[in-house]
C-alpha positions in Angstrom: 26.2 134.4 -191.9 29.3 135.1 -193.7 29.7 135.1 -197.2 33.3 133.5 -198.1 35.3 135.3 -201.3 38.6 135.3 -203.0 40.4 138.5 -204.1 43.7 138.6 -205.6 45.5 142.1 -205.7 46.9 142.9 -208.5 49.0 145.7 -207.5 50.7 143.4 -205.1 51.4 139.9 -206.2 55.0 139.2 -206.9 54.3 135.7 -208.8 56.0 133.5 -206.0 53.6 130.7 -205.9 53.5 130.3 -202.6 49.7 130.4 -202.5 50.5 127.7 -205.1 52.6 125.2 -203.2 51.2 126.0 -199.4 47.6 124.3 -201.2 49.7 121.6 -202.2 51.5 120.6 -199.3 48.1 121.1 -197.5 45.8 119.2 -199.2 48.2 116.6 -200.7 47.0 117.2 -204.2 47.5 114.7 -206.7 50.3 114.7 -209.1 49.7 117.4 -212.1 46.4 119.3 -210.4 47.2 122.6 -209.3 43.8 123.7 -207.5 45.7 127.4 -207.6 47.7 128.6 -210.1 49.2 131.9 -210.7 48.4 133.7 -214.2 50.8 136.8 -215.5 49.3 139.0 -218.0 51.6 141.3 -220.3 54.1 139.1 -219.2 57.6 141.2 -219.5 56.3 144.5 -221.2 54.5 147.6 -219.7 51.6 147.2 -217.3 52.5 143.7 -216.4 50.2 141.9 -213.8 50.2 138.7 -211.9 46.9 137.3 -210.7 46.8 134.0 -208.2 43.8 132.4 -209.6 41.3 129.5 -208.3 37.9 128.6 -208.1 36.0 132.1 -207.3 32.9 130.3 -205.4 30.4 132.1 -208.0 26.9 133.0 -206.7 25.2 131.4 -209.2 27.9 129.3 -210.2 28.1 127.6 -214.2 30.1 124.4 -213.0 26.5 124.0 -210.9 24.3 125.2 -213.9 25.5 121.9 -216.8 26.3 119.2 -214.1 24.4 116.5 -215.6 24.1 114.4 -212.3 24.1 118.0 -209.2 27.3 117.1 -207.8 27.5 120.8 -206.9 25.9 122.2 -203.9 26.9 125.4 -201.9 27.6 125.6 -197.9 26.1 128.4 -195.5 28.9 130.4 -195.9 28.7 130.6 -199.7 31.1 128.0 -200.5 30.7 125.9 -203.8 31.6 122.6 -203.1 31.2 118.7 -205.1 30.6 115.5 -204.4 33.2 113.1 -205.9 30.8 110.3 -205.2 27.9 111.1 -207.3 30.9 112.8 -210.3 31.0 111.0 -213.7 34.0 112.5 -215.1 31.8 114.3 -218.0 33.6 117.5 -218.2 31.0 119.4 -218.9 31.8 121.7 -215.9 35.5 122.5 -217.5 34.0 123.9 -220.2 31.8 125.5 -218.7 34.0 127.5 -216.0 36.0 130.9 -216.5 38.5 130.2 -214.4 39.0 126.6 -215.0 39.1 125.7 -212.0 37.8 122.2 -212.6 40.6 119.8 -213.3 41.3 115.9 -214.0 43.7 113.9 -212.7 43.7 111.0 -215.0 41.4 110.0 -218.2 40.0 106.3 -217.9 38.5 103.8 -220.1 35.5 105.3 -222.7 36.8 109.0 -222.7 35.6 109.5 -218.6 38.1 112.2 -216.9 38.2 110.8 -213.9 36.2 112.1 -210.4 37.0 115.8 -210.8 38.7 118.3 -208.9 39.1 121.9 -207.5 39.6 124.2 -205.0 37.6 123.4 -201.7 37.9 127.4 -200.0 39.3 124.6 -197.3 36.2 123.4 -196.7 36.6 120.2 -197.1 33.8 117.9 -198.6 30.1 116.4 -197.7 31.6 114.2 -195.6 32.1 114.4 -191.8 34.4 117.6 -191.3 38.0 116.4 -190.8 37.4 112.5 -191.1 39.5 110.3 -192.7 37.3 110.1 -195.7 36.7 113.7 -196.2 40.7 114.4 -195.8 41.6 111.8 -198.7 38.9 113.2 -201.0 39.1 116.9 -200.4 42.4 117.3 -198.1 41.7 119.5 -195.2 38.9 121.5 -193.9 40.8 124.3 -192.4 36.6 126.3 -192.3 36.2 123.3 -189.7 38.8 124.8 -187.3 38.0 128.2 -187.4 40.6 128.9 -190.0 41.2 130.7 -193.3 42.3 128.9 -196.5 46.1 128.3 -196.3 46.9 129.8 -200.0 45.9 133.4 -198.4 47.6 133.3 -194.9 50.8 132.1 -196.8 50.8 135.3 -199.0 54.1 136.8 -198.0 52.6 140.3 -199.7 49.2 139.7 -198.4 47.9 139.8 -202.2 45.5 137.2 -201.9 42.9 138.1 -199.8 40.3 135.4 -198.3 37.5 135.3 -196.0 33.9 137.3 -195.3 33.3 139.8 -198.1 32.3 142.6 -196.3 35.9 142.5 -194.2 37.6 141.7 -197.9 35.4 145.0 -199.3 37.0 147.2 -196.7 40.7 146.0 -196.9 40.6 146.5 -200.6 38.7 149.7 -199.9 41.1 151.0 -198.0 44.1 150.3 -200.4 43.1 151.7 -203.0 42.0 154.7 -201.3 45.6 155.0 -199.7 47.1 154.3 -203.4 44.9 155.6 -205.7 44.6 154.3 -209.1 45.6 156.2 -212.7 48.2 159.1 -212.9 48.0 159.6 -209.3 48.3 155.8 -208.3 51.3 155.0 -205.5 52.5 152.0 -206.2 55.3 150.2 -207.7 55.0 151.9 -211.3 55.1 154.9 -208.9 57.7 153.7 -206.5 60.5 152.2 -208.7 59.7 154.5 -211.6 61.3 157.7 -212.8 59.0 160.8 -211.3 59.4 164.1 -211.6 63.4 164.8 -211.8 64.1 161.1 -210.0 63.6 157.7 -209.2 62.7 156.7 -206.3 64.1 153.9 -204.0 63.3 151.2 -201.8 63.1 153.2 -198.3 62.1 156.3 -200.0 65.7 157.1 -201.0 65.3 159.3 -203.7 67.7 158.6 -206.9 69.4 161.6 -208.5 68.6 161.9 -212.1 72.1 161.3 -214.3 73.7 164.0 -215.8 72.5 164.2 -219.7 75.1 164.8 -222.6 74.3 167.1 -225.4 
């Protein structure tokens, strides 16, 4: 059975939030929840990164661990999903998350949050896949239909990466062994940097270095 992950590349997300607007538009999310988000670290100064971040699916997930009522439960393929029918709105899963995945849209009378939500991996809910029901709760179940979660196939720099680990392992594998990682890294540090007497250019145009004055 497969075993469903997230992996964002660092290396090659270009913060365009596409992942961020295809889950959107896919799942109808309600105003002000953004299931995905897209997080920039050294944000305009040397070794900046940009990370599309979500609900990672743990293993042995935390959200799981404090739910007072075990609105949690996993799928076959490793997917943690929640039932918004047995949620109380206690919160206690925000807290307890790294990613903060889990999100409210609304606060209600006596402090409750609200039924709580978060990414599905398109998998939809414990409804029937792809009724009525399960769409207006959880959006679509794209895992139904034989298909990968929207926010990855819309990558236009095939950053995010989703599906079976194992195939994940081995794309990621074979990047970095093609790029490399420290001084000898190729990538865009490498690519649009100065190197060795030049810069070198989209198309692997190499830039001649300008002339110095004493």
């Amino acid at each position: 059975m497969a075993r469903m992950v997230f992996l964002c590349d660092g290396e090659r997300c270009i913060e365009c939030n596409a992942c961020v607007t295809a889950c959107k538009n896919e799942h109808e999310v309600p105003w002000g929840i953004n299931r995905r988000r897209v997080v920039t670290l050294n944000d305009g100064r040397p070794g900046e990164r940009s990370i599309s971040m979500a609900c990672m699916h743990c293993t042995d997930a935390p959200c799981a661990a404090v739910c007072p009522v075990d609105c949690f439960y996993r799928t076959d393929e490793g997917v943690v999903l929640h039932s918004k029918d047995l949620c109380i709105g206690c919160g206690y899963c925000f807290y307890a998350c790294p990613f903060g995945a889990p999100q409210y849209p609304r606060a209600t009378l006596f402090g409750s949050r609200g039924k709580m939500d978060k990414c599905t991996f398109c998998a939809g809910g414990p409804h029937a896949d792809n009724s009525p029901e399960e769409y207006a709760a959880y959006g679509t179940n794209r895992l139904a239909e034989g298909k990968l979660p929207l926010c990855a196939e819309m990558c236009s720099t095939r950053a995010l990466l989703a599906g079976d680990r194992d195939e994940v392992a081995d794309i990621y594998r074979e990047r970095s062994a093609r790029r490399g990682y420290g001084s000898g890294a190729w990538g865009w540090s490498v690519a649009y940097t100065a190197d060795r007497g030049g810069a070198y250019a989209p198309g692997g145009r190499a830039l001649e270095e300008p002339e110095r004055t004493s």
